[in-house]
C-alpha positions as MATLAB code, in Angstrom:
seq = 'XXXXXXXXXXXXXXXXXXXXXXXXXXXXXXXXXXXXXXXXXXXXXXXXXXXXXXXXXXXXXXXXXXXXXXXXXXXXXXXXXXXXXXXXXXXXXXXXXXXXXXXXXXXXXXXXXXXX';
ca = [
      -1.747    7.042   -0.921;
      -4.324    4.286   -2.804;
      -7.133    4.448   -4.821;
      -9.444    1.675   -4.875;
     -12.231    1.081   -7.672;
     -14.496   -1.494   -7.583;
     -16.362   -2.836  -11.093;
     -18.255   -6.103  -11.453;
     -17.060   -8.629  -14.470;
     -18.893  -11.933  -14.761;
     -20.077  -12.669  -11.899;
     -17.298  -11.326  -10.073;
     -16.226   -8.664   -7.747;
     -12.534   -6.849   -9.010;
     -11.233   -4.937   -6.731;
      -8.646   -2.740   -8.612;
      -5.874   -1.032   -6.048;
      -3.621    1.785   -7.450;
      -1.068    3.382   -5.383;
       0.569    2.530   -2.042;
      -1.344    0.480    0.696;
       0.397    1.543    3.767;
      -0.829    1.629    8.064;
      -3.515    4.326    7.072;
      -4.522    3.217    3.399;
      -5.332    0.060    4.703;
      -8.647    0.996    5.870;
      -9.413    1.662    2.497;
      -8.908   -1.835    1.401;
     -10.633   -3.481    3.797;
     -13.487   -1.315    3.461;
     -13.923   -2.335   -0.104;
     -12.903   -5.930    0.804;
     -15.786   -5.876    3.666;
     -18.357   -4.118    0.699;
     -17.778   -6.925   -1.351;
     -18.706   -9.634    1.058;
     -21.491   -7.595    2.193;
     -22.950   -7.330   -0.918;
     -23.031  -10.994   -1.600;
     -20.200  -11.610   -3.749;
     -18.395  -15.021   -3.255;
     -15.954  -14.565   -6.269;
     -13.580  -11.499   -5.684;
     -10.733  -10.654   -7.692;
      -8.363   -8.114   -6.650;
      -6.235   -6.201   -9.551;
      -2.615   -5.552   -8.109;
      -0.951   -4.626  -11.643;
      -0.937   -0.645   -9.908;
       0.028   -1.817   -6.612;
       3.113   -0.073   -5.827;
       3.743   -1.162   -2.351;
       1.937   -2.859    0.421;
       2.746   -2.763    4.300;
       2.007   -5.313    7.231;
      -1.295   -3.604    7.950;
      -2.132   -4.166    4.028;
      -1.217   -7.815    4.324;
      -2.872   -8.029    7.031;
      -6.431   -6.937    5.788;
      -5.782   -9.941    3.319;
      -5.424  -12.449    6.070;
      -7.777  -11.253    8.217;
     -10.743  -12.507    6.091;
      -9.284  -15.964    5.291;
     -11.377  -17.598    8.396;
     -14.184  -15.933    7.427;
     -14.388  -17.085    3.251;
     -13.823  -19.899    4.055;
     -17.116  -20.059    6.628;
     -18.658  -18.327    3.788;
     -17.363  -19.764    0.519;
     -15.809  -16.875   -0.635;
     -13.240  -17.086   -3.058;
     -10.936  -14.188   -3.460;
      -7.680  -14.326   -6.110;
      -4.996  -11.700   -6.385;
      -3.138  -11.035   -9.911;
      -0.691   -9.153  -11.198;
       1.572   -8.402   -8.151;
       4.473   -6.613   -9.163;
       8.140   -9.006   -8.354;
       8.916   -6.626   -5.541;
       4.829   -6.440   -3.818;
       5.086  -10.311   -5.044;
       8.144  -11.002   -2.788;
       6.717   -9.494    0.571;
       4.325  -11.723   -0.034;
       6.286  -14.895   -0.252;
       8.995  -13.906    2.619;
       6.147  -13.888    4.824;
       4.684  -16.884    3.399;
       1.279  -15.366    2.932;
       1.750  -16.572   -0.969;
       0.514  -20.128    0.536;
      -1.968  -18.744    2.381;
      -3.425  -16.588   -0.774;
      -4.517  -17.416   -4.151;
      -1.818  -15.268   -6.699;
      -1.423  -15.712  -10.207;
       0.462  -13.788  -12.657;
      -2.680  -12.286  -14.740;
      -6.563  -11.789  -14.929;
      -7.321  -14.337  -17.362;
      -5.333  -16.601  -15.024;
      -6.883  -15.634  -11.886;
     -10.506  -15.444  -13.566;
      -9.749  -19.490  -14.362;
      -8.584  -19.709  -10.742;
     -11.858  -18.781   -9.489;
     -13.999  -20.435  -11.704;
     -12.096  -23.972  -10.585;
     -12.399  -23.054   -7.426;
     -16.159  -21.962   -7.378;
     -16.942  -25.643   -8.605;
];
């Protein structure tokens, strides 16, 4: 099960996951993902410090909108991945494909370097 909450900071969209993002959680997350984009937002940060666990389908809402921030400029960091959610990541070499650093203040500085 996930909960997903959604709060603006600076300019930016967080996206703050808590729980488990598994096959039918996923939906969830690319709901709010697809809110954000929709509303305009071209930085979005996404909170994983309460990520528990993430499946394929969850990693795969993250790569399905690469193509499409980068037609729109969207820039979109994750922090605070826990080593185990952190290491699915990497096997599957998505941590190349994705923007991950170790905290918010981290990831906010990300975005702003990126949004330049």
């Amino acid at each position: 099960m996930v909960h997903i909450k959604r709060l603006q900071e600076e300019g930016a969209d967080i996206i703050a996951v808590v729980g488990e993002i598994d096959a039918s959680s996923s939906i969830e997350l690319d709901l709010a993902i697809a809110k954000s984009v929709g509303e305009g937002f071209t930085k979005i940060l996404v909170d994983c410090t309460a990520l528990e666990y993430i499946s394929s389908a969850g990693l795969g809402v993250f790569m399905s909108y690469i193509e499409e921030f980068k037609d729109k400029g969207v820039q979109m960091v994750l922090f605070g991945l826990k080593e185990k959610v952190e290491n699915t990541f990497s096997i599957l070499g998505l941590a190349e494909l994705l923007h991950i650093r170790p905290t918010k203040q981290e990831a906010k500085q990300l975005l702003n370097e990126l949004s330049v």
